[in-house]
KETIPA-148107 format. One record per residue (C-alpha): x, y, z; chain; residue in one letter. Coordinates in steps of 0.2 Angstrom, whole numbers, always signed. Each point is the difference from the previous one (the first is absolute). Last residue first. Example, Ala and Ser with C-alpha at 12.3 -4.5 7.8 and 13.67 -1.06 7.14 Angstrom:
BEGIN
SITE       X       Y       Z   chaine   residu
SITE     +68      -5     +36        A        S
SITE      -6     -17      +3        A        A
***
This chain:
BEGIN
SITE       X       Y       Z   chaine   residu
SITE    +460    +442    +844        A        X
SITE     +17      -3      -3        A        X
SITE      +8     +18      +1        A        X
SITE      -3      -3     +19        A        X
SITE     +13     -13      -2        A        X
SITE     +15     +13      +1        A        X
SITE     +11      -5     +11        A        X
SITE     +13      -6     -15        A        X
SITE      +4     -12     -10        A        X
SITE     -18      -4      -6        A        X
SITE      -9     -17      -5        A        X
SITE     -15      +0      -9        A        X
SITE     -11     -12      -4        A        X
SITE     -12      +4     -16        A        X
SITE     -15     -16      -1        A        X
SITE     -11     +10     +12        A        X
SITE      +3     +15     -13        A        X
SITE      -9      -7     -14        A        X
SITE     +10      +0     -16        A        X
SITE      -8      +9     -12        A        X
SITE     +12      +6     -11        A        X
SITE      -3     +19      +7        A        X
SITE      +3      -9     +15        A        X
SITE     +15      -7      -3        A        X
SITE      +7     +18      -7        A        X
SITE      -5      +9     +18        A        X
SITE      +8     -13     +10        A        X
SITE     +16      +1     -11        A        X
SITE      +0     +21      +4        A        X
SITE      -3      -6     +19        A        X
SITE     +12     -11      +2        A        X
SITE     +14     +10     -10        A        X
SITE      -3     +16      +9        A        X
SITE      +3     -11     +18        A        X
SITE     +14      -8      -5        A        X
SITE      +1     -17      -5        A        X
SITE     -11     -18      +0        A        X
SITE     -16      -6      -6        A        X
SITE      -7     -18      -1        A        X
SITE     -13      -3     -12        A        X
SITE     -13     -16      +2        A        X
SITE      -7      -5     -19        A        X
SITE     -16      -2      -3        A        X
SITE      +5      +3     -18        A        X
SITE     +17      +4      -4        A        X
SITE      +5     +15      -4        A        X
SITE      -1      +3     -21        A        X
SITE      +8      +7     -15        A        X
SITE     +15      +7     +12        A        X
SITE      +8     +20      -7        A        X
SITE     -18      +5      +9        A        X
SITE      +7      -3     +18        A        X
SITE     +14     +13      -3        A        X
SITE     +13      -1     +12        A        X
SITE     +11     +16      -2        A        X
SITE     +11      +4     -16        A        X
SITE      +8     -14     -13        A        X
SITE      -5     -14      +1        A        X
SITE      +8     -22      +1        A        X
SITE     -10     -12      -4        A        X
SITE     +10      -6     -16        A        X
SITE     +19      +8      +1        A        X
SITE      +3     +15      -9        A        X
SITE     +14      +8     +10        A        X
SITE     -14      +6     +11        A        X
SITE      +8     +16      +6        A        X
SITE     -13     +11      +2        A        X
SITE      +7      +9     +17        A        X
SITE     -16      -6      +7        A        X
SITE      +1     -18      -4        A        X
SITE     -18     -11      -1        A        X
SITE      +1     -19      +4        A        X
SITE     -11     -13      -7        A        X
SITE      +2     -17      +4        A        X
SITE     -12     -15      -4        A        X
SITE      -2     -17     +10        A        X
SITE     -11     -15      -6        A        X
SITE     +13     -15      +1        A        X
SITE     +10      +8     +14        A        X
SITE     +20      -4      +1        A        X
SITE      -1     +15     -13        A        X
SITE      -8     +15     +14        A        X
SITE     +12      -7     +11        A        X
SITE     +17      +3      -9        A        X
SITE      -7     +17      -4        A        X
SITE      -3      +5     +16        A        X
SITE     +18      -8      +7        A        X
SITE      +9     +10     -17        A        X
SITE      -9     +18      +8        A        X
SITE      +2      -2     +20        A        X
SITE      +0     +16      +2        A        X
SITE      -3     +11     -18        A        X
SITE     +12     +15      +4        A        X
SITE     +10      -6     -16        A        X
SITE     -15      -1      -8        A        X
SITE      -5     +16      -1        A        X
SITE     -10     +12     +12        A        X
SITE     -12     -12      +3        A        X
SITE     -18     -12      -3        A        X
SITE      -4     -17      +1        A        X
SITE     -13     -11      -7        A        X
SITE      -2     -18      +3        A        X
SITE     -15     -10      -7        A        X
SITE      -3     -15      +7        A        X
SITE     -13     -16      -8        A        X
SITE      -2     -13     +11        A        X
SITE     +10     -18      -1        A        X
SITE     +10      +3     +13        A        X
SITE     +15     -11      +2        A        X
SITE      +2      +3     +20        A        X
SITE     +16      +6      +0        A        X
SITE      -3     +12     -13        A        X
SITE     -16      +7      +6        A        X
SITE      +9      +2     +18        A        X
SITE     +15     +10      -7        A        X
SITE     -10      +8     -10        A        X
SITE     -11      +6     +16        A        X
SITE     +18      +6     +10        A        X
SITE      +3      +8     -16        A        X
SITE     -14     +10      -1        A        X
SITE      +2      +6     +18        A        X
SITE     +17      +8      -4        A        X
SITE      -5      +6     -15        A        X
SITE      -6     +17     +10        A        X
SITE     +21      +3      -1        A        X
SITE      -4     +10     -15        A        X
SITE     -18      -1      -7        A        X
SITE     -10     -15      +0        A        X
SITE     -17     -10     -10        A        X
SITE      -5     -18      +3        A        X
SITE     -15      -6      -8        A        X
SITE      -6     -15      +8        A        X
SITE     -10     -16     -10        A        X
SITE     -10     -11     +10        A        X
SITE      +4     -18      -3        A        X
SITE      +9      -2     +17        A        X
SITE     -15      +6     +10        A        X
SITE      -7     +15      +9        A        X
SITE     +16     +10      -5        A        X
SITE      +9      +2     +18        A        X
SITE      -4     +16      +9        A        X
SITE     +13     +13      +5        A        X
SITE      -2      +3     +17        A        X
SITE     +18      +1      +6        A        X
SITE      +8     -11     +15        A        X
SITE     +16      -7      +0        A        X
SITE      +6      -4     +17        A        X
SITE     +15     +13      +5        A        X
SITE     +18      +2      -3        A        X
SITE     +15      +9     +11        A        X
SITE     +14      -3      -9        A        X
SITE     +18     -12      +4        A        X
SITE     +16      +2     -10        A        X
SITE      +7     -16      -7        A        X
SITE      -2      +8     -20        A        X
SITE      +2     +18      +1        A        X
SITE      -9     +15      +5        A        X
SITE      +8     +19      +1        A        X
SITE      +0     +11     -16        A        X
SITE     -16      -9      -8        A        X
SITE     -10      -3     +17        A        X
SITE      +5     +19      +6        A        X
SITE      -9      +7     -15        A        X
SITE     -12      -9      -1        A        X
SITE      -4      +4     +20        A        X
SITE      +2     +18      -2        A        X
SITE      -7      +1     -14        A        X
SITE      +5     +19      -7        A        X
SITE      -8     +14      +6        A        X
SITE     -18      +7      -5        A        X
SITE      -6     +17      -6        A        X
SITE     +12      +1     -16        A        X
SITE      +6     -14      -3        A        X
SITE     +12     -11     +11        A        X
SITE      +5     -18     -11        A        X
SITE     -10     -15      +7        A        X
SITE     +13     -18      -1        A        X
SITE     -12     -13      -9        A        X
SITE      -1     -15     +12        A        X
SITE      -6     -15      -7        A        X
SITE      -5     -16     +11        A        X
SITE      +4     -16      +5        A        X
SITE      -6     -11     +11        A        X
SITE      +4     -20      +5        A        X
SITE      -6     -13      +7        A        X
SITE      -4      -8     -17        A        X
SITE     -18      +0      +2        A        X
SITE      -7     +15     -11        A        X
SITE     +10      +6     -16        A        X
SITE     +10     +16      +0        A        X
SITE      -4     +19      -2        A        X
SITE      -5      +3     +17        A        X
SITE      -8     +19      +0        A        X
SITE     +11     +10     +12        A        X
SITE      -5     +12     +14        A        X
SITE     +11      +9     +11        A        X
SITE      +4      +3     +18        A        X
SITE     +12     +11     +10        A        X
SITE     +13      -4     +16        A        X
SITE      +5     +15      +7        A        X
SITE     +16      +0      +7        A        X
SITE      +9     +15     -10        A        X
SITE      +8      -8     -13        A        X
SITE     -16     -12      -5        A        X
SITE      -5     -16      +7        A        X
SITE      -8     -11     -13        A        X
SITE     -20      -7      -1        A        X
SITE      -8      -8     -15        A        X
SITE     -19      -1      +0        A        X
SITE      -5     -14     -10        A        X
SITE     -11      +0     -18        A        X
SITE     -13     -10      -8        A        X
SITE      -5      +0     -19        A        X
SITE      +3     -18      -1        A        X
SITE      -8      -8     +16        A        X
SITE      +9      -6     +14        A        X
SITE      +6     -16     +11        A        X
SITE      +7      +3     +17        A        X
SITE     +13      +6      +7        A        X
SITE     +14     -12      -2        A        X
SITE      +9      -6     +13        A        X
SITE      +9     +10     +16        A        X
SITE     +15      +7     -11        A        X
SITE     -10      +9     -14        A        X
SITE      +5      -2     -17        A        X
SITE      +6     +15     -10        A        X
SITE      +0      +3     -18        A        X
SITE      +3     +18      -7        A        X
SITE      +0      +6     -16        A        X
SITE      +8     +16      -4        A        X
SITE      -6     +14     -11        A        X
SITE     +10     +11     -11        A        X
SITE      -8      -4     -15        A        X
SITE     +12     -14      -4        A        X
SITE      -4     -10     +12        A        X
SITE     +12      -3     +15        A        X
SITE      -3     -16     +10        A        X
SITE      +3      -4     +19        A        X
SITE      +0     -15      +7        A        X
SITE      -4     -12     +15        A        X
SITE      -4     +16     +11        A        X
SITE      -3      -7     +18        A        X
SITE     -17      +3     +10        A        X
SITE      -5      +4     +16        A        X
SITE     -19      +0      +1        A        X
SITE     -15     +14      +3        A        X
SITE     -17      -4      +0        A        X
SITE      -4      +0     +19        A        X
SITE     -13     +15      -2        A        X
SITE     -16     -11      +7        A        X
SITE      +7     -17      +1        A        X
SITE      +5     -10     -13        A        X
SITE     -10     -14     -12        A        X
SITE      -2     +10     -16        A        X
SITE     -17      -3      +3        A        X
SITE      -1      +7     +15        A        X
SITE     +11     +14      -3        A        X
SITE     -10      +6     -15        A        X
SITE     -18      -4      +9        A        X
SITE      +6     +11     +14        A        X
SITE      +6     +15     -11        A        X
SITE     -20      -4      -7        A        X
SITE      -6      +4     +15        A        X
SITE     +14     +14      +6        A        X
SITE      -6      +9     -18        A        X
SITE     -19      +0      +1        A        X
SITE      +2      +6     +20        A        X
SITE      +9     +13      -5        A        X
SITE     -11      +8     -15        A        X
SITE     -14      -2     +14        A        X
SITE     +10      +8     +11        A        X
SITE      +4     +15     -11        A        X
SITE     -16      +4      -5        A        X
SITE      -7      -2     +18        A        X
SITE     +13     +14      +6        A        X
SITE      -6     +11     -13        A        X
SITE     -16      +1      +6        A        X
SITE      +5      +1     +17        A        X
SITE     +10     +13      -4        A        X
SITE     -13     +11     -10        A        X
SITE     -12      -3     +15        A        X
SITE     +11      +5     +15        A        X
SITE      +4     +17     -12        A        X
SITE     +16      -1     -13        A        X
SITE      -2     +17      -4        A        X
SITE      -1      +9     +15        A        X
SITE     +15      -9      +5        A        X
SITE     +12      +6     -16        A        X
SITE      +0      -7     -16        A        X
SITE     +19      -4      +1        A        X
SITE      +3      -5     +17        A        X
SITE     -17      -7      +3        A        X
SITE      +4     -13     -19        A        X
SITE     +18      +0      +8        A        X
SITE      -5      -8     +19        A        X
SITE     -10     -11      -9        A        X
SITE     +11      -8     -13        A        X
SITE     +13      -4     +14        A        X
SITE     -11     -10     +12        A        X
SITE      -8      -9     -15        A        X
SITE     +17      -6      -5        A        X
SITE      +5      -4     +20        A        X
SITE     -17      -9      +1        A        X
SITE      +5      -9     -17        A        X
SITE     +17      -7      +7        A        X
SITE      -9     -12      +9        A        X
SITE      -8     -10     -13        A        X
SITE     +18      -4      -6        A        X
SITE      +9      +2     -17        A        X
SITE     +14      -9      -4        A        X
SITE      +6      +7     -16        A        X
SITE      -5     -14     -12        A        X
SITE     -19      -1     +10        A        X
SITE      -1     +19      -3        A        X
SITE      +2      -3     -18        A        X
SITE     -13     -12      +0        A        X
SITE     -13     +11      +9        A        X
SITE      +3     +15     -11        A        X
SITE      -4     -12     -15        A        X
SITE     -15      -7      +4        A        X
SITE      -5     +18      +9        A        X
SITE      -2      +5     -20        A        X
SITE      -5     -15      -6        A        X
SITE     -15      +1     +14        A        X
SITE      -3     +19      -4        A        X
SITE     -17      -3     -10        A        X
SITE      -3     +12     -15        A        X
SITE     -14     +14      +6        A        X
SITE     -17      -5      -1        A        X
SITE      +5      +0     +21        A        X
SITE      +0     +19      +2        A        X
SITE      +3      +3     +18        A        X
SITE     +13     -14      +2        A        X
SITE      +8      +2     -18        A        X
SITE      +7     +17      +5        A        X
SITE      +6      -6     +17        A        X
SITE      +9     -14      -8        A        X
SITE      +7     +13     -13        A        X
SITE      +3     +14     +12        A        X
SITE      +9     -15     +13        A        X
SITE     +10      -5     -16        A        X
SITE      +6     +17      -5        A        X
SITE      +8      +9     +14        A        X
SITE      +8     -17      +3        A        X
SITE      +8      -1     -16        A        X
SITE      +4     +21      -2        A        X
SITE      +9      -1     +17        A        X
SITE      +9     -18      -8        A        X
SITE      +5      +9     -16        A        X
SITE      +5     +16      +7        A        X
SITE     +17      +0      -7        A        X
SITE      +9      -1     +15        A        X
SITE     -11     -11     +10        A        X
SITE      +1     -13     -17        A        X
SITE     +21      +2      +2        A        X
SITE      -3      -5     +19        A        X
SITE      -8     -16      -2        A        X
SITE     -11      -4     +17        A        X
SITE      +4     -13      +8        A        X
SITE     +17      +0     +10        A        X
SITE      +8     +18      -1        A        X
SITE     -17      +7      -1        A        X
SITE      -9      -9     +12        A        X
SITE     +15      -1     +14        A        X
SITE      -2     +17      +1        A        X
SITE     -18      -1      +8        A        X
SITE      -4     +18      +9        A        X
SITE      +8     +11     -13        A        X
SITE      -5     -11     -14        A        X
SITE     -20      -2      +4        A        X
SITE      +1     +20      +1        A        X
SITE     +10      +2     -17        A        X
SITE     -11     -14      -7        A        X
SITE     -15      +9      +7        A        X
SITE      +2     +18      -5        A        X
SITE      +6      -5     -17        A        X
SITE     -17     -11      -1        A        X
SITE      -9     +16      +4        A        X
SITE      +7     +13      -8        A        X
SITE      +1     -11     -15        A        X
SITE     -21      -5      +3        A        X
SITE      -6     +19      +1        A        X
SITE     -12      +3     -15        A        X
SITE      -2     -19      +3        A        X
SITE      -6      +3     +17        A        X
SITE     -12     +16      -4        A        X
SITE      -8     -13     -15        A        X
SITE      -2     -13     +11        A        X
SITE      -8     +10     +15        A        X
SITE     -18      +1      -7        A        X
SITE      -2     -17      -8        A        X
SITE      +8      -7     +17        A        X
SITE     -11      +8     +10        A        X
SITE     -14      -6     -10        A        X
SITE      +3     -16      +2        A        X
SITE      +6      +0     +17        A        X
SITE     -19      +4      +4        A        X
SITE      -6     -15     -11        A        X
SITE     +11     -15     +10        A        X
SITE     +14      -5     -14        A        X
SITE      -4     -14      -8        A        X
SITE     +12      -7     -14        A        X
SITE      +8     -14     +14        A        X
SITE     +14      -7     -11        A        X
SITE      +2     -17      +2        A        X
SITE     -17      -2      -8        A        X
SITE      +9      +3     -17        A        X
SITE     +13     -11      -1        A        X
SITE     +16      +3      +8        A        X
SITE     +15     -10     -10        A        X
SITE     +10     -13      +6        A        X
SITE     +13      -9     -12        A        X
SITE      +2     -17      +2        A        X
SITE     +16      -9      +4        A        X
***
């Protein structure tokens, strides 16, 4: 399976010149306003369409305010980069909105009942004075074209996963269930009609369970095994509540409830991280926490395939024994001729060991970063950006930094 990104002419960059200037005007009046707004709209889309929040949408994200502040800040991005086009492109931005739509099912006709909803609160908090015939019609051609770009390149990820539009979901049976000493549990399923497909390392499934109450929610897990065997596994980390957001309420239930015979809800793969453009290019592959997930799944591969290239691992955490996956990660980076590991410990505890720091990840503790290699990101959204910031400072261009959030926050991308 190959991954399917938009490229630049899928994106139509011209707006007609009086939406232009309606736009410029009326961006900064929506943005002053945009959690009004998307809270006026999910609480609008939710009352009329139930069935989306107990089925789709994940309700610990509309509790925090994630998914409003998501939404809220795509369409300004999109919009922003429409009627100032020296801007950075949104392509990898709507590359990575489109394929996680694709792992929940999306349709092209749940976007008029979208569009429906984010009307009716953009008039009912700016008022109808506000929002004149020319403002809305403005607006209403932003968000289309955003639309459009997304079901066509939805379309491409069914297609070339070989379903039909939304038919990604399959039966499955759990084949075992391991605990790691992290707190994490690893997961294997296969699905009962066949296999689903070949996948990419760095890809992940949608995984679907019926809660208590009736609804059945939906998650997203990087695939942490080799390609081809049939199989999938992946890592949960159960989510503790913090202040703001509630436990997982998915992890949470997969670790108290699922065992081996049980059947899932499981999706085709999809994820749009790129492979390295050939097998002697070398990959830098830096984590935090469960965002190792992805890294594993690409070891995996490396390891299976005998690569030659050069990888350089780098994870960071609390301590190592809330290190996921810690002894697979380091059994990997040895089968590999030309793999290094270097993991940094908050709580300090490094009891010594070679590669292993003290402190937060600390790009200058390494004498050098591959050149021309491809660097593959994943954690929290602080930690993304912070390592972002650090690569660049070393000069590595940001077309070779491929991200990969947990969390509905890929506007923080561009």
């Amino acid at each position: 399976m190959t991954v399917t990104t938009p490229g630049s002419s899928a994106v139509r960059v011209e707006l007609e010149p009086h939406h232009v200037e309606v736009i410029k005007a009326t961006l900064p009046l929506i943005g002053a306003h945009i959690d009004d707004i998307t809270g006026r709209f999910y609480e609008g889309l939710f009352a009329a369409h139930p069935a989306l929040l107990r089925n789709l949408f994940n309700r610990g994200n509309q509790v925090s305010g994630a998914q409003q502040r998501a939404l809220a800040a795509s369409i300004a991005t999109f919009a922003t980069h429409l009627v100032d086009p020296d801007l950075p492109h949104p392509a990898d931005l709507l590359s990575r909105i489109g394929h996680k739509h694709a792992s929940l099912g999306v349709t092209a006709d749940q976007y008029p009942i979208v569009h429906e909803h984010l009307f009716a609160a953009i008039v009912a908090v700016l008022g109808a004075d506000t929002v004149t015939a020319e403002v809305a019609a403005a607006w209403d051609r932003v968000y289309w074209m955003m639309a459009e770009t997304l079901i066509a390149l939805e379309h491409e990820l069914y297609d070339a996963a070989g379903v039909a539009a939304g038919d990604v979901y399959r039966r499955a049976r759990v084949l075992s269930r391991v605990a790691d000493p992290s707190g994490a549990v690893l997961i294997t399923v296969r699905p009962l009609a066949g296999p689903l497909g070949d996948f990419v390392p760095g890809q992940y499934v949608s995984v679907g369970v019926t809660m208590s109450d009736g609804a059945r929610q939906l998650r997203q897990y990087s695939l942490i095994n080799v390609p081809g065997s049939g199989e999938l596994t992946f890592a949960v980390r159960p989510v503790d509540a913090v202040e703001g957001a509630p436990a997982g309420e998915v992890s949470s239930w997969i670790r108290d409830n699922i065992c081996v015979g049980d059947l899932v809800d499981v999706t085709v793969p999809f994820g749009d991280l790129p492979a390295p453009a050939s097998a002697a290019t070398p990959v830098v592959l830096i984590s935090a926490g469960i965002g190792i997930t992805p890294m594993i799944g690409m070891l995996e591969y490396f390891a299976a395939r005998r690569t030659d290239a050069t990888v350089q691992v780098l994870h960071a955490d609390r301590g190592d024994q809330q290190h996921p996956l810690r002894e697979r990660q380091r059994e990997l980076v040895e089968q590999l001729p030309h793999a290094s590991l270097d993991v940094w410990y908050e709580d300090g505890l490094t009891g010594g060991r070679p590669g292993v720091h003290a402190g937060l990840l600390d790009l200058d503790a390494l004498a050098e970063i591959p050149a021309g290699a491809e660097v593959y990101l994943c954690g929290s959204n602080g930690f993304v950006q912070a390592v972002r910031a650090q690569l660049a400072t070393r000069g590595v261009p940001e077309h070779r930094v491929h991200c990969e959030l947990f969390s509905p926050n890929d506007w923080l991308l561009g």
